[in-house]
matplotlib code that plots the C-alpha trace (Angstrom):
import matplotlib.pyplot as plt

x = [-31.2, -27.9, -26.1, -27.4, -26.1, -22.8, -22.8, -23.7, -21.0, -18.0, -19.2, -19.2, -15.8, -14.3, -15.6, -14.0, -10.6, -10.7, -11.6, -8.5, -6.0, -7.6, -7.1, -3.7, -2.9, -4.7, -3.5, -2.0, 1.5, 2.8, 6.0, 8.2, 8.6, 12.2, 11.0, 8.3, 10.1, 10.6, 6.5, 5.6, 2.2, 1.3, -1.2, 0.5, -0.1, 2.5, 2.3, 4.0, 3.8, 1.9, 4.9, 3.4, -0.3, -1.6, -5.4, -5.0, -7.4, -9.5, -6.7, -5.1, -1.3, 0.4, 3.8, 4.3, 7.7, 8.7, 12.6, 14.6, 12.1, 8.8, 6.4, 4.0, 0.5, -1.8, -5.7, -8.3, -10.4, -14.1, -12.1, -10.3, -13.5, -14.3, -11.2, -10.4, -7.6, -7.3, -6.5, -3.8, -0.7, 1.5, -0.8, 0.5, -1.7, -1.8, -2.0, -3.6, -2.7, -1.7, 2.3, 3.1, 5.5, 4.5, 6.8, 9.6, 8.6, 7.1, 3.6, 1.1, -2.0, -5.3, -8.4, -11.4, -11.0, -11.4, -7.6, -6.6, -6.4, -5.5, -3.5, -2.6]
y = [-4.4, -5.4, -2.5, -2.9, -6.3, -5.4, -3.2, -4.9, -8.0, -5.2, -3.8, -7.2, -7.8, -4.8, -5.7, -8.8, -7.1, -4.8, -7.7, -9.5, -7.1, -6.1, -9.7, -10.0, -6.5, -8.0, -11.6, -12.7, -13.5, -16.6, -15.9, -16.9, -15.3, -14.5, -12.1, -9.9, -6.8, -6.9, -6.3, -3.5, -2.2, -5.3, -8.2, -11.1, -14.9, -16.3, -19.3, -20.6, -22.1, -19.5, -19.8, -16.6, -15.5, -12.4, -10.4, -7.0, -4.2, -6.7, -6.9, -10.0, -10.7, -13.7, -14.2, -16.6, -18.3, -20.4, -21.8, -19.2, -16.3, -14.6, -11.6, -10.9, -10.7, -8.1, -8.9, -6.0, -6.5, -7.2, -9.7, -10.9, -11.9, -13.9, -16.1, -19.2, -17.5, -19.5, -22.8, -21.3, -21.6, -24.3, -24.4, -24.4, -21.3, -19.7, -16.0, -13.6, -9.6, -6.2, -6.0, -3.0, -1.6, -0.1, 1.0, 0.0, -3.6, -5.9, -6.8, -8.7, -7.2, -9.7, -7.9, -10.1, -14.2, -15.9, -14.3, -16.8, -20.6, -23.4, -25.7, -28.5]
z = [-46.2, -47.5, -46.6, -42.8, -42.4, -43.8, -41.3, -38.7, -39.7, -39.7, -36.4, -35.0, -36.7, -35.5, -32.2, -31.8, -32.9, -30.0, -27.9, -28.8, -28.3, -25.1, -23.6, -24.8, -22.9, -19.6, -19.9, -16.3, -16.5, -14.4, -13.0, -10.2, -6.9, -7.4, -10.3, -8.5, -8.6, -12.8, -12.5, -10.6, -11.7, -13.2, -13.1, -12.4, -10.9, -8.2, -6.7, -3.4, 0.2, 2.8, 5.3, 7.2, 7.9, 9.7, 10.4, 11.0, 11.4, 8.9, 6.3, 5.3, 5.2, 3.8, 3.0, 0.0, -0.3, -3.5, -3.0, -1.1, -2.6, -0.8, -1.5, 1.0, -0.4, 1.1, 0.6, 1.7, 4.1, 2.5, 0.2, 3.6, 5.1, 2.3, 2.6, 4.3, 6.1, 9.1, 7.3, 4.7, 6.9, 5.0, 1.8, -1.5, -3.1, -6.6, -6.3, -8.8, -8.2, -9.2, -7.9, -6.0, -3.6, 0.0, 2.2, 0.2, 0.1, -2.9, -2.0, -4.6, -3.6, -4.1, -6.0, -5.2, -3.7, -6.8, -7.4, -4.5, -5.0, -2.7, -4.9, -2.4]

ax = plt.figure().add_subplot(projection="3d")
ax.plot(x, y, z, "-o")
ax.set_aspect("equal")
plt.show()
């Protein structure tokens, strides 16, 4: 009986080790606009005024501008139809996304709509 709950304790332990380490590698980084292109590839969070919105073919297009700085954010199309997209036109938003470059342009691209919030 001992041995099976020491056992069980160091699995656990290990466990939560693992976890750890796991979330530090997937933490979201916060960074400004100006610095997109430092994070290809990564999970980042931006946050900006939508200066630009556009529905195409069911896809979602916003360009986010912060000072003299934008990224366009590009949000699929069953996340799109989930969004309030219609009333984000001059709305300060936080952006959550995987940074990538298409067509030789810096996009944040939007996973799910929880990864976009209104701010003011």
């Amino acid at each position: 009986m001992k041995l099976l709950t020491w056992l069980s304790l160091s699995v656990v332990l290990v466990g939560m080790i693992i976890l750890f380490f796991v979330n530090l590698k997937y933490s979201v980084k916060s960074i400004p606009i100006s610095e997109v292109g430092k994070h290809i590839g990564e999970w980042v969070e931006i946050t900006g005024k939508v200066s630009y919105v556009s529905y195409r073919k069911g896809n979602l297009f916003l360009k986010v501008s912060q000072g003299n700085s934008s990224v366009y954010v590009f949000v699929y199309r069953d996340v799109a139809k989930l969004l309030p997209h219609m009333f984000l036109k001059d709305k300060t938003v936080s952006v959550q996304g995987v940074v990538q470059e298409y067509k030789g342009s810096l996009e944040v691209v939007l996973k799910k709509p929880s990864d976009l919030k209104v701010v003011e």
